[in-house]
MIPALO-222811 format. One record per residue (C-alpha): chain; x, y, z; residue number from 1. Coordinates in steps of 0.2 Angstrom, whole numbers, plus 5000, padded with zeros to 4 digits. Each point is the difference from the previous one (the first is absolute). Last residue first. Layout:
   kette      u      v      w    nr
       A      X      Y      Z   NUM
...
***
This chain:
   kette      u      v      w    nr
       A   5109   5502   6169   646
       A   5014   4986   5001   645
       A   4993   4984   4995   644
       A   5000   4994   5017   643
       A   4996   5015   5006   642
       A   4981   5002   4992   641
       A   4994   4984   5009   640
       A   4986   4990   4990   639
       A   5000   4982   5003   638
       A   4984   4989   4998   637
       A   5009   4992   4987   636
       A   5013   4994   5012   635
       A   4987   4991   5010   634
       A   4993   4990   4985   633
       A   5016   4990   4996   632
       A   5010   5001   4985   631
       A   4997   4989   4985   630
       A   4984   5009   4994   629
       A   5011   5017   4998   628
       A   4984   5010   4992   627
       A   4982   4990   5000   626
       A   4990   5010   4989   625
       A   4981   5003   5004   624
       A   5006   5019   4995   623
       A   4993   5009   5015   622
       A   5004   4985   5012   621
       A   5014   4997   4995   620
       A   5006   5018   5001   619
       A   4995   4999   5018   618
       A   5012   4986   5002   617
       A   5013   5009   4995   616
       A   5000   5012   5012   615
       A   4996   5018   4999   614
       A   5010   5016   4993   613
       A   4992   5014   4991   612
       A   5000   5013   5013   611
       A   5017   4996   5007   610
       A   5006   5000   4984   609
       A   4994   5018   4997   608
       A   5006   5005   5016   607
       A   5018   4993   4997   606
       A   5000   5009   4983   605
       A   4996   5017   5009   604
       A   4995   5012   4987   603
       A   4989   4988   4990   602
       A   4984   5006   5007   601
       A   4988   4987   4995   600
       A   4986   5000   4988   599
       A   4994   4984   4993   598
       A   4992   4998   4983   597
       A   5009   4978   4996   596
       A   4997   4998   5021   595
       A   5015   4993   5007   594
       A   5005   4985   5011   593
       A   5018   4997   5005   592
       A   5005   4984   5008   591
       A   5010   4994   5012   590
       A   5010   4985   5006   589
       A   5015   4995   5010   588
       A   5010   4981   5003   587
       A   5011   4995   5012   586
       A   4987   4996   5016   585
       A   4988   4992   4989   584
       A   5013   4987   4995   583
       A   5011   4997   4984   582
       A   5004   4985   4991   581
       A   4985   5008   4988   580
       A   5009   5014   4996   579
       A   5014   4991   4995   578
       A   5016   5002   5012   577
       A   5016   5009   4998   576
       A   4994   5010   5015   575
       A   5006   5018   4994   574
       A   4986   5012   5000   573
       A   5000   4999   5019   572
       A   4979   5002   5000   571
       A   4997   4989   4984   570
       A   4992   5010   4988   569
       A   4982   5001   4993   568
       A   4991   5013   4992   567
       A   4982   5005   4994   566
       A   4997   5014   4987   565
       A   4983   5004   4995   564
       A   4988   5009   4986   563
       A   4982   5004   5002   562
       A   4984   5005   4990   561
       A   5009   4991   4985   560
       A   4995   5004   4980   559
       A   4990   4986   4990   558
       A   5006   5003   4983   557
       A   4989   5002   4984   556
       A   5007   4998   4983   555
       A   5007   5009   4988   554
       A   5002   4993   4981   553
       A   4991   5015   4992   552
       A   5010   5012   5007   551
       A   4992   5017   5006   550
       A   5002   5016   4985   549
       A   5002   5019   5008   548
       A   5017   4994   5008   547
       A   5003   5009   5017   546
       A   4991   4988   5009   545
       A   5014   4986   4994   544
       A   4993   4983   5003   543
       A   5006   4982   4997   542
       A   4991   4991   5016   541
       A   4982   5008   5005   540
       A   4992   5002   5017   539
       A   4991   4991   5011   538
       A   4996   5006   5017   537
       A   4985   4989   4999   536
       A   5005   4985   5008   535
       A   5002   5008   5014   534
       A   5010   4993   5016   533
       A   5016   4994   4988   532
       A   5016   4999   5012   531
       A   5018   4999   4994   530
       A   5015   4995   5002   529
       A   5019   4999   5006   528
       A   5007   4988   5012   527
       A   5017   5001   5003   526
       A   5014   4987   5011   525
       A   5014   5010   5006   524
       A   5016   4987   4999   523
       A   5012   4991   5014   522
       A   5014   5015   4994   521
       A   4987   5014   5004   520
       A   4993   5013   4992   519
       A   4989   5004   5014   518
       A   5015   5013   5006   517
       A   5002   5009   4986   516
       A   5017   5008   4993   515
       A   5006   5018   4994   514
       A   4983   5008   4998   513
       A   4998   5000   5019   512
       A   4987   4989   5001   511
       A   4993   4990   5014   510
       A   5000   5015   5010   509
       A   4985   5006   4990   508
       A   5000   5020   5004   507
       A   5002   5006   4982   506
       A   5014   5013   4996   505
       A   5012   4988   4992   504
       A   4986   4998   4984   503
       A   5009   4991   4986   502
       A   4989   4984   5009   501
       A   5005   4983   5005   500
       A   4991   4982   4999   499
       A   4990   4996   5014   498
       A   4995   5016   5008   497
       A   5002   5010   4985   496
       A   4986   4990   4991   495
       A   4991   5001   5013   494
       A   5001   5021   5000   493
       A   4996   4997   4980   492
       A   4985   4993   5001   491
       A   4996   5014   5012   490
       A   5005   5013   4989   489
       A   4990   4992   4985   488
       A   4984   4998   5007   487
       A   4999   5020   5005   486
       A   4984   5002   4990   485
       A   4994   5003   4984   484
       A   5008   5013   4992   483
       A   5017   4992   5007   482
       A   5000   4984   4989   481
       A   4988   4986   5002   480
       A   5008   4983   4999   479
       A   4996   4986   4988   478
       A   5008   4983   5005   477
       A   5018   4997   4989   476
       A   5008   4982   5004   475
       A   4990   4989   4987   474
       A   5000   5014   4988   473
       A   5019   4998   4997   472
       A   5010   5014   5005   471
       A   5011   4991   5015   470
       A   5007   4988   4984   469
       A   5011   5013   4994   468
       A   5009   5002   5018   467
       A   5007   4984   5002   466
       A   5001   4996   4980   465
       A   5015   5015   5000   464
       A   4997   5015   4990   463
       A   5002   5012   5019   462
       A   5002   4987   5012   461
       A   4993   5004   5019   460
       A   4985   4987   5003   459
       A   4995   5010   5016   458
       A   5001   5014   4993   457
       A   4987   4994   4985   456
       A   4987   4996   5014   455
       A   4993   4983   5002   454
       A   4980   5008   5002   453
       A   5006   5012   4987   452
       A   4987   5014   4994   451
       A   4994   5006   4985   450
       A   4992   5017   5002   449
       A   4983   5001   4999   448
       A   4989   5019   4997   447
       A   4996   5015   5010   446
       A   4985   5009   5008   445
       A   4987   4991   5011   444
       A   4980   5002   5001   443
       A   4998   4981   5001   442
       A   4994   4999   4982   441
       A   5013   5009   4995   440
       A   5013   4989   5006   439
       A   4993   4983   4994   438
       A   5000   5006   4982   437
       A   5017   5006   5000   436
       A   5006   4989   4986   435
       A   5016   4988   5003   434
       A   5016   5005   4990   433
       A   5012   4994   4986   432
       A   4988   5004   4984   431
       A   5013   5015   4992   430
       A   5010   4983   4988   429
       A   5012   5012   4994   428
       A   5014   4989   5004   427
       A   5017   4999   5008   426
       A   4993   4988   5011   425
       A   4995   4988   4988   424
       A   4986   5003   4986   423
       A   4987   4993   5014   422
       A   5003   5013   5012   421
       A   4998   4994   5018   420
       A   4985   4999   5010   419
       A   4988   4988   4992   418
       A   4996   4990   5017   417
       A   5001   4984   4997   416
       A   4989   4985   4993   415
       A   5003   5004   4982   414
       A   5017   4999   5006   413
       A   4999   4981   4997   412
       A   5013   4992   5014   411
       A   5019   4999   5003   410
       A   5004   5016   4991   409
       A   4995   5014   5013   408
       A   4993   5011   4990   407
       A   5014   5018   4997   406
       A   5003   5015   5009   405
       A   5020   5001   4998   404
       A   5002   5019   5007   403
       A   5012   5009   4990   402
       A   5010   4998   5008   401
       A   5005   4986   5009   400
       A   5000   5002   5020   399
       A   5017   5000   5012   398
       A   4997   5001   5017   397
       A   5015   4992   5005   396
       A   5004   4983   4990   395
       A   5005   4993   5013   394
       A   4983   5001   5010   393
       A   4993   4982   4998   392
       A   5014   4993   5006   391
       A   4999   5010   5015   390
       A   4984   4990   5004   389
       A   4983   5005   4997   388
       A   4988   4984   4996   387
       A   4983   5000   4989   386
       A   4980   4997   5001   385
       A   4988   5011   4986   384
       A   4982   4997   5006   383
       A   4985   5003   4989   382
       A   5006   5009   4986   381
       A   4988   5008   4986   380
       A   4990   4995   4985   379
       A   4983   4998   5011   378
       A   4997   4984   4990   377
       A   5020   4993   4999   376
       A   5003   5004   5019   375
       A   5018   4999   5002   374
       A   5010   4990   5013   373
       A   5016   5002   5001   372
       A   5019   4993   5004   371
       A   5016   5013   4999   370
       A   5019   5001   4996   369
       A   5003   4983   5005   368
       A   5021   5000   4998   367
       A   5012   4992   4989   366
       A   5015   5008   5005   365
       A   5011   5010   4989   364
       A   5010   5008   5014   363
       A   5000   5019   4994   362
       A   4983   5001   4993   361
       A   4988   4986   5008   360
       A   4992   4987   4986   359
       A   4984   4999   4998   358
       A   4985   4988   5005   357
       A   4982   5005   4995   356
       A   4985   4990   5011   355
       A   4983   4997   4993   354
       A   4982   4998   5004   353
       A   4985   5007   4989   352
       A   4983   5000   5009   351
       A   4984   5001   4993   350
       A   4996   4981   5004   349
       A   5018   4994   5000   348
       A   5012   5005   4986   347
       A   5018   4994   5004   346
       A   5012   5012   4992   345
       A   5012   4993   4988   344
       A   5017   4993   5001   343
       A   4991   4982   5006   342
       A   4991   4994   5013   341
       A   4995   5015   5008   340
       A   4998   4999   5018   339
       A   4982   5006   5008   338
       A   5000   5012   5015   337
       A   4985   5002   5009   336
       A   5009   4996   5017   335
       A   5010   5019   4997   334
       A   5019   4998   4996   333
       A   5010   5010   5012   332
       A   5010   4984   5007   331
       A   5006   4993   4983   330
       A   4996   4983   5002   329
       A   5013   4985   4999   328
       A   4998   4982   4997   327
       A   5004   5001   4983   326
       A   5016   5008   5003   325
       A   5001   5015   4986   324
       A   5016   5000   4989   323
       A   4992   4987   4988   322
       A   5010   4988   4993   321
       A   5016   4996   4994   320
       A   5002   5002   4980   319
       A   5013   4988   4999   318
       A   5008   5000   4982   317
       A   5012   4986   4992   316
       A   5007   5008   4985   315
       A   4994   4989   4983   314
       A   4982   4997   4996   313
       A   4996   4997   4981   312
       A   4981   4997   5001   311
       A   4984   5013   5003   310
       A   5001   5013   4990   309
       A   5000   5019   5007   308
       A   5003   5011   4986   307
       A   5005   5020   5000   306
       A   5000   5007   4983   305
       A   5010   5019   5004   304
       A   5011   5008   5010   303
       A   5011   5018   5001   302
       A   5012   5007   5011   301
       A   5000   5018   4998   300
       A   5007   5007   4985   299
       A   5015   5008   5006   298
       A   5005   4987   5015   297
       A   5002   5003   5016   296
       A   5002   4988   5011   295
       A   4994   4997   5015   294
       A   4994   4980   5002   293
       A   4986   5002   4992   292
       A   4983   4989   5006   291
       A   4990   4990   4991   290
       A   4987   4988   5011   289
       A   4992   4984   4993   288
       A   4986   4993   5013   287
       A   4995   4981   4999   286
       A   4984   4993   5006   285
       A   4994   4981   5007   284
       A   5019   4995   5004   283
       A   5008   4984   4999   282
       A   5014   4996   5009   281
       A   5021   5003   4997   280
       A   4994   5011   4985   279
       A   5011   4996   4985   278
       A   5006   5012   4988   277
       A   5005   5005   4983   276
       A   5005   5015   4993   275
       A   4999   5009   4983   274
       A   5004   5015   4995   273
       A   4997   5008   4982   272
       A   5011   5011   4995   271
       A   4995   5020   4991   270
       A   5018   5009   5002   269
       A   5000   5016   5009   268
       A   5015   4994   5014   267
       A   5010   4987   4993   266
       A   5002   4980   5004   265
       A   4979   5001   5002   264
       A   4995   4991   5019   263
       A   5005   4985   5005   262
       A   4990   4996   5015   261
       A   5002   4996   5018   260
       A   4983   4998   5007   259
       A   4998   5009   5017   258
       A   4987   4997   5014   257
       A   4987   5011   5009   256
       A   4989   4999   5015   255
       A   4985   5009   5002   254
       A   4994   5000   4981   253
       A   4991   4982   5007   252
       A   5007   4988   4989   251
       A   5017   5010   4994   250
       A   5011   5000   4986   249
       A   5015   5013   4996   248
       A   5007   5009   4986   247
       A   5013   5011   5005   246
       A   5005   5014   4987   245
       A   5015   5006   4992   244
       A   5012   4988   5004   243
       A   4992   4988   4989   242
       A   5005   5010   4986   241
       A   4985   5011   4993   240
       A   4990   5002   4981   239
       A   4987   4987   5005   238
       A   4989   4987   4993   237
       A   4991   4988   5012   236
       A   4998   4982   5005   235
       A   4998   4989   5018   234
       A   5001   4982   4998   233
       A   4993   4989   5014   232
       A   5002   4985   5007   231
       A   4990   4997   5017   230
       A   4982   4994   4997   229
       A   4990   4990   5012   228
       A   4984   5011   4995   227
       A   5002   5011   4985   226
       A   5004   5017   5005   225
       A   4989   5017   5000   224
       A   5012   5015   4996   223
       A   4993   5011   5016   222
       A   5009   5016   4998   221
       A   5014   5008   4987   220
       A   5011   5014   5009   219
       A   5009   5012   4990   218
       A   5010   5011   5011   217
       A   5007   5019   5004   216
       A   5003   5009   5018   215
       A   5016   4991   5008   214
       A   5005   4993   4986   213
       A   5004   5014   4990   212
       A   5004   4999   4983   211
       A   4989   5002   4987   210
       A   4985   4987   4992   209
       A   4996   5002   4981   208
       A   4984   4987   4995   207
       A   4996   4995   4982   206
       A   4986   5002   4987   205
       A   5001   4993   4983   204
       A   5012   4991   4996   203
       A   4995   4981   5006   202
       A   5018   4990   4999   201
       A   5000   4983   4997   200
       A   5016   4995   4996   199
       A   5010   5016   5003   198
       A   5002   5020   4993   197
       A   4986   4997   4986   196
       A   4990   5012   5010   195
       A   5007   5006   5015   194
       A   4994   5017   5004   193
       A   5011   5015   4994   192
       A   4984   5012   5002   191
       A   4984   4991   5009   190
       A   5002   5005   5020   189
       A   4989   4995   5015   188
       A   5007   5009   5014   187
       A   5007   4994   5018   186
       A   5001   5013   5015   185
       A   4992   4987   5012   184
       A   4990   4982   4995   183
       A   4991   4988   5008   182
       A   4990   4989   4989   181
       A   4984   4987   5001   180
       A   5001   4983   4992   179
       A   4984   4988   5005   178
       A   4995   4995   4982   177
       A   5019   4999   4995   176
       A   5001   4982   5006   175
       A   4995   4991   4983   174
       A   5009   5012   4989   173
       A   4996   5019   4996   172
       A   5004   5018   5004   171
       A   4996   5014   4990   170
       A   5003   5013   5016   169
       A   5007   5014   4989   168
       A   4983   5009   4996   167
       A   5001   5003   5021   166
       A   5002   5017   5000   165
       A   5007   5011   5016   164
       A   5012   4988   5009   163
       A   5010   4995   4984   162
       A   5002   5018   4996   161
       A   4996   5005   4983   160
       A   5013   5002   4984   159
       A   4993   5008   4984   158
       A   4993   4994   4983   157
       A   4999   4982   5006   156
       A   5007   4983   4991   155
       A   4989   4985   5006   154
       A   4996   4992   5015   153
       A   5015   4997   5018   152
       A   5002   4982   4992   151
       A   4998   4990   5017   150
       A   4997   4982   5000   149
       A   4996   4987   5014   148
       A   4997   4982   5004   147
       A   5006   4994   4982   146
       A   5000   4980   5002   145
       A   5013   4989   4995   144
       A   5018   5001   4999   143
       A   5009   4983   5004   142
       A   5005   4996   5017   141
       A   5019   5003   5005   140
       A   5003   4985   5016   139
       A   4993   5004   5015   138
       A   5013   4995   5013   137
       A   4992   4989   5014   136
       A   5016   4990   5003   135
       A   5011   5014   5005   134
       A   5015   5000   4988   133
       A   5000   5017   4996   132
       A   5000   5012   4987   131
       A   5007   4986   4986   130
       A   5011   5005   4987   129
       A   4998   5010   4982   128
       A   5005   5019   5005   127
       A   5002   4997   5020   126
       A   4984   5009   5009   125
       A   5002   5017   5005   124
       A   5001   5001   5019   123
       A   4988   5010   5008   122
       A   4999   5010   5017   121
       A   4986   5008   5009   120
       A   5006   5007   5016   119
       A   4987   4999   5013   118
       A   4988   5009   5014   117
       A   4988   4991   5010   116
       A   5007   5003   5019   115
       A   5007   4984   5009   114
       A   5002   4996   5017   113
       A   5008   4981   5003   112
       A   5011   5005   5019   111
       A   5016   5003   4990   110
       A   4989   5012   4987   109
       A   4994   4997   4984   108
       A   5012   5005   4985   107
       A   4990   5000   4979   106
       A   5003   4994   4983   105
       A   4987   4998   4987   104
       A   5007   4986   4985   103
       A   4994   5002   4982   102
       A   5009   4985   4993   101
       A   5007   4995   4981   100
       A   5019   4996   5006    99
       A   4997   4992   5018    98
       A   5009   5011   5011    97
       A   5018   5005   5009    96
       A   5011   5015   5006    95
       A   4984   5009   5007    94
       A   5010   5013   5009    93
       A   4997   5005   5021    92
       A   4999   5018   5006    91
       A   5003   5010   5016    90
       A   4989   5009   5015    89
       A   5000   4989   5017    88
       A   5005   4981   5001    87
       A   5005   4988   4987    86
       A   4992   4984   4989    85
       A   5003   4989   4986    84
       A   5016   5011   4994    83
       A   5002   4997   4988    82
       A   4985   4994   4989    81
       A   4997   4984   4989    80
       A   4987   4991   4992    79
       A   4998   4983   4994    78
       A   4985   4995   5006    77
       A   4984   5011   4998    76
       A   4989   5003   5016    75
       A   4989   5014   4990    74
       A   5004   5010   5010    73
       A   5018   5007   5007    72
       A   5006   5002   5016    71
       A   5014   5007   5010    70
       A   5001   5001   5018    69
       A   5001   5015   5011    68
       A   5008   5005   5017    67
       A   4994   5018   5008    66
       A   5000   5016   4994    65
       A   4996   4999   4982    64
       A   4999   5007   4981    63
       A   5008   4988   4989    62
       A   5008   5005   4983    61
       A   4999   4987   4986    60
       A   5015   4996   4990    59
       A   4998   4992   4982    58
       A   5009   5014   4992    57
       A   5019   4997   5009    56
       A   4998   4984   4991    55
       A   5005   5006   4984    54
       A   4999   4986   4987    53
       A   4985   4990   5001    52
       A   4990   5014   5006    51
       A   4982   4995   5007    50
       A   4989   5011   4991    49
       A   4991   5013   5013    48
       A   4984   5006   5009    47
       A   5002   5011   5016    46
       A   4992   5000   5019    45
       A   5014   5007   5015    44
       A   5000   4984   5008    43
       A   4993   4999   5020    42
       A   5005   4996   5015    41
       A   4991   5003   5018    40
       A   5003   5002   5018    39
       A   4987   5010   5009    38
       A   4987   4988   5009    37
       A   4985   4995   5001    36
       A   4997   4999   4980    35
       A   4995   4982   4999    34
       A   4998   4999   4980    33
       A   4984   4997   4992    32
       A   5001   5014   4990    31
       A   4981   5006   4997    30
       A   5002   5021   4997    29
       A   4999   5005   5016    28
       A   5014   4988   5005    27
       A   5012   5006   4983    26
       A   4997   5018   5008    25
       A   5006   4993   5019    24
       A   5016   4994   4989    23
       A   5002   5014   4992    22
       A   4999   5012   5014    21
       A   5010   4990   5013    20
       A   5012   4989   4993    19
       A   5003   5014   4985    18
       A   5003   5014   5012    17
       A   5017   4997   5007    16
       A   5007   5002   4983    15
       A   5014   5008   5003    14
       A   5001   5018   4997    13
       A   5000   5010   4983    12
       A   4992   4986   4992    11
       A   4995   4996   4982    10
       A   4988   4983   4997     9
       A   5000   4994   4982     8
       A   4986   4994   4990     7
       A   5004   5001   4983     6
       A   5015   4991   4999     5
       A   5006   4997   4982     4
       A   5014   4990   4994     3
       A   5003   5002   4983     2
       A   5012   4986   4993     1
***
C-alpha cells in the first residue's frame, strides 16, 4: 500500500502561523468559520487505502494548539478512530470503516472551528460481500449507456505534445459534447501502442505521462452526466501498477477524490483497468484527473481507451462541494461582474467573465489565482481582480521558461488577443506582437510589450499552473516600451510598492526586497485594468513589423489610453475578519491612474507614485466602473501616500 501525502506542511519553528495566516486566507477566500481568535487545528491533507493489516499506515497527523475533535463526512456508521479526540500537535488512526467507502476525515476545534482541509480514505470493498448494510445501498446496475470515449486517433509518424495539437481529442459518447482537457508534460505517442494487448484495445495513438506529480497531469473536463445517475464505470488501457499514478474524480476540478484501481500486475504490460463507483449524490459534470505518484519508470507511464459508461458502481465516492460559500463575495470584484455557471467563461454582451483557481506550490492549497473581465470586441482586458497573500509568494519569483504565451482555454480564442505562437511556445510562429500603427500616428517611437496586469512575480512557480496561467491573453494589457515613453518604470514603481522589487536602492519603505508590508496576512485586495478613451487607437493582434508579409488572420484590437491599479487592505492587516465585517475606520484605499504615453521622471519611485496616485473613486468615475462595491464610500475617497508606505 502507497500512501501518498502531497500536501504536506514543513516547519523549522512551531507552527504559530497557521491560526493566523491561513486561517485569515481561508476568510478572504469564503470560509465561514468565525476566525476571531488564534487557536486552530488542522490535518496535514493526504489520500490513502485504509490498511487491513498495518495499522501504523492509517495514522493522520494533526497540526494544532488548542483541543481538537475528530470527524469524518459522509456521517457513515461503523467507523472507528483512536483516539477520538486530543489537544495540541499529534495524530489519530482510522482503525475502522465500512469496506467499499470513500470517507474525508478532518479535527474541528474544542470550541466547533473547523478549516476545510481532509484526509481522503478508502476501504476496498470485501471480494464477494456486502459494502455496507446501510439501507439505501445501490445495488450493481447493469452497463448501459457510453457517456464518454477517448481513443487518442490513429497511429502517427512522430510523437506531439498533448498541449500543442489537438488531433488526439476524438472523443465521443453522449456526455463528451462538453469535454475540454488539462494537460502538462504529456505526449501523444504511436510506437508499442496497445493493439491486440486487451479486449478492446484501439492501437493507434496513446498517451505517455512521467513522473512528477508536482508539475505533470492529465485532466478530462465537463463529462456531462445523465440526471439522477450515480453508478459508474470508469475504463482505460494502461501499462502502470496502481501505485504508479492516482486516478481521481471531481465535480468541480476544485476538489479531488481517489479511486482505488487495480492497475497492470507488471510494469510495461498493456491491462485493461476497470473500476467501479458510486457517487454519494448525483452530479451534473464529472472530471477525471491522472496524476503520477513519483515513480520513475523507462517508458513513461502510458494510457490508452478511456470509457465512461454509465452502470456498475462500486466504491462509495463523495465529491463535496464547491470550496466557495455561496454567499460570499470576493471583495475586489467590480459590480459589473457576471459569474460563470459552468468551467467556462460567462460571455455577456462583449464581455467574457471567468475566475482560474490553482493550486499554491509548497502547501498545495487550492487557491483563486485570479478573476477577469475581457472585452471580447476590443480583444483586450477590462479589469483583472486578484488577492496577494504569502501563499501566493511560495513559489519565489520563479517564471517558466520559456515564456508560456498561450489563449486562455476557457473560451473561443478567436475572440482573444493573438499574442502567443500558435505552433506552441517552442515555435516558429514570428506573429506574437501588436502593430505600431497607433504610435506613428502620434509622432511616437517604439512598439508593445506584453504586459501583466496580475504579475508573473506575484504568481512565483517557474512550470507550475500558478505561474503558467499569468500568460494568458485575458491578464496581458498592451504597454509601450521605453521608446515611447516612461509607462513601464512607473508601472513598475506600483508594482514594487505592493508586491517587492530586485531593486534595494528604491526609496519605497513598503519594500525592502526582503518582505512587504501591504502583503498582509488579512489579504491585499488588487484591481488591475484598463481604460479605452479612443476607439481609434486600434492596432492589429498577430503582428511582427519586422516580417515583410502581415497575417491574414489578424485582427484589430482597441488599445487602452489608460491603465490602473486600486488596492485595498485592511489597516492592521491582521483582523481575521472579511472585508465586508470590517468598518470604515479598519479599512484603506488607493488607486493609481496612468496615462498609456505618459512621461514621468522614474528616478524617485516614491515621487512617481505620488504623481499617479488618486482615490479610487476617481477611478470610478473615469472608467463608469464601481471598484470594492461592498466597502463603504468614504474609504474610497481615501488617498494618503503613508499608509501604503511612499
Amino acid at each position: 500500500m502507497k500512501v501518498s501525502l502531497p500536501f504536506v506542511f514543513r516547519f523549522s519553528s512551531p507552527p504559530v502561523w497557521i491560526g493566523m495566516c491561513w486561517m485569515l486566507l481561508l476568510a478572504a477566500c469564503g470560509s465561514s468559520d468565525d476566525t476571531s481568535d488564534d487557536s486552530y487545528a488542522v490535518v496535514q491533507v493526504a489520500a490513502f487505502t485504509f490498511n487491513e493489516a498495518d495499522p501504523s499506515l492509517n495514522e493522520i497527523r494533526v497540526l494544532a494548539n488548542t483541543g481538537w475533535q475528530v470527524f469524518w463526512t459522509p456521517d457513515a456508521e461503523g467507523v472507528a478512530v483512536d483516539p477520538t479526540a486530543g489537544v495540541g500537535n499529534g495524530s489519530f488512526r482510522v482503525t475502522d470503516m465500512p469496506a467499499g467507502q470513500t470517507l474525508r476525515f478532518a479535527v474541528r476545534t474544542a470550541a466547533g472551528k473547523t478549516i476545510d482541509q481532509y484526509v481522503t480514505v478508502t476501504r476496498v470493498a470485501e471480494p464477494g460481500g456486502e459494502e455496507d448494510d446501510d439501507e439505501d445501498e445501490e445495488v450493481e446496475i447493469p452497463l448501459g449507456e457510453t457517456l464518454f470515449r477517448l481513443d487518442f486517433g490513429p497511429e502517427r509518424s512522430s510523437w506531439v505534445w498533448a498541449n500543442q495539437d489537438t488531433g488526439w481529442q476524438t472523443q465521443s459518447g453522449s456526455g463528451a459534447a462538453t469535454v475540454r482537457y488539462e494537460t502538462y508534460n504529456v505526449q501523444i505517442a504511436s510506437p508499442y501502442g496497445s493493439s491486440g494487448r486487451y479486449e478492446g484495445a484501439s492501437g493507434g495513438s496513446y498517451a505517455r505521462m512521467y513522473e512528477d506529480p508536482s508539475t505533470d497531469y492529465f485532466v478530462i473536463r465537463d463529462i456531462t452526466l445523465p440526471a439522477a445517475q450515480t453508478a459508474y464505470t470508469l475504463s482505460f488501457g494502461a501499462i502502470f501498477p496502481a501505485g504508479d499514478m492516482r486516478l481521481e474524480v471531481s465535480a468541480d476540478a476544485r476538489n479531488w477524490t481517489p479511486l482505488t484501481y487495480t492497475g497492470a500486475a507488471a510494469y510495461n504490460t498493456w491491462t485493461r483497468v476497470a473500476v467501479g463507483f458510486t457517487l454519494a449524490r448525483a452530479v451534473e459534470r464529472l472530471n477525471i484527473r491522472f496524476v503520477p505518484t513519483g515513480v520513475d519508470r523507462e517508458y513513461g507511464l502510458n494510457f490508452d481507451d478511456i470509457v465512461l459508461t454509465a452502470g456498475g458502481g462500486g466504491q462509495k465516492v463523495d465529491l463535496g462541494s464547491t470550496p466557495v460559500a455561496d454567499d460570499y463575495r470576493f471583495p475586489e470584484l467590480p459590480s459589473n461582474w457576471t459569474a460563470p455557471s459552468g468551467n467556462a467563461a460567462e460571455i455577456s454582451g462583449d464581455y467574457a467573465f471567468f475566475t482560474h483557481w490553482t493550486r499554491s506550490v509548497n502547501s498545495n492549497r487550492v487557491i483563486r489565482n485570479f478573476s477577469y473581465c475581457y472585452d471580447t470586441r476590443r480583444h483586450n482586458p477590462v479589469w483583472v481582480a486578484y488577492p496577494l497573500h504569502s501563499v501566493y509568494l511560495e513559489g519565489g519569483y520563479g517564471r517558466t521558461s520559456p515564456d508560456p504565451w498561450a489563449p486562455d482555454p476557457v473560451f473561443d480564442e478567436s475572440l482573444q488577443a493573438k499574442i502567443y505562437r500558435s505552433d506552441g511556445v517552442n515555435g516558429s510562429d514570428p506573429y506574437v506582437y501588436w502593430s505600431t500603427n497607433t504610435m506613428y500616428a502620434l509622432g511616437l517611437r517604439g512598439s508593445w510589450t506584453k504586459g501583466h496586469l496580475c504579475m508573473s512575480r506575484e504568481r512565483g512557480g517557474a512550470n507550475r499552473e500558478i505561474n503558467r496561467q499569468t500568460f494568458y491573453p485575458t491578464n496581458v494589457a498592451p504597454q509601450p516600451n521605453a521608446s515611447a515613453g516612461t509607462f513601464g518604470e512607473v508601472w513598475g514603481c506600483v508594482e514594487s510598492l505592493i508586491s517587492g522589487s530586485d531593486d534595494r536602492s528604491n526609496d519605497i519603505s513598503a519594500d525592502d526586497n526582503a518582505s512587504n508590508r501591504n502583503i498582509v496576512s488579512d489579504t491585499l485586495f488588487v484591481v488591475a485594468g484598463c481604460h479605452y478613451a479612443h476607439e481609434e487607437w486600434t492596432e492589429y493582434d498577430s503582428s511582427n513589423y519586422n516580417e515583410p508579409t502581415l497575417d491574414p488572420n489578424r485582427k484589430p484590437c482597441v488599445m487602452p489610453t489608460h491603465q490602473f491599479k486600486v488596492l485595498l487592505r485592511t489597516r492592521s492587516g491582521q483582523t481575521g475578519r472579511r472585508v465586508q465585517e470590517c468598518s470604515a475606520d479598519e479599512l484603506q484605499s488607493i488607486g493609481f491612474w496612468i496615462e498609456t504615453f505618459t512621461r514621468i521622471d522614474a528616478s524617485s519611485a516614491s515621487s512617481v507614485l505620488r504623481a499617479v496616485a488618486v482615490p479610487v473613486s476617481t477611478i470610478e468615475r473615469q472608467t463608469g466602473l464601481t471598484l470594492f462595491p461592498e466597502v463603504p464610500a468614504s474609504v474610497k475617497e481615501q488617498c494618503n501616500p503613508s499608509d501604503w508606505g511612499f
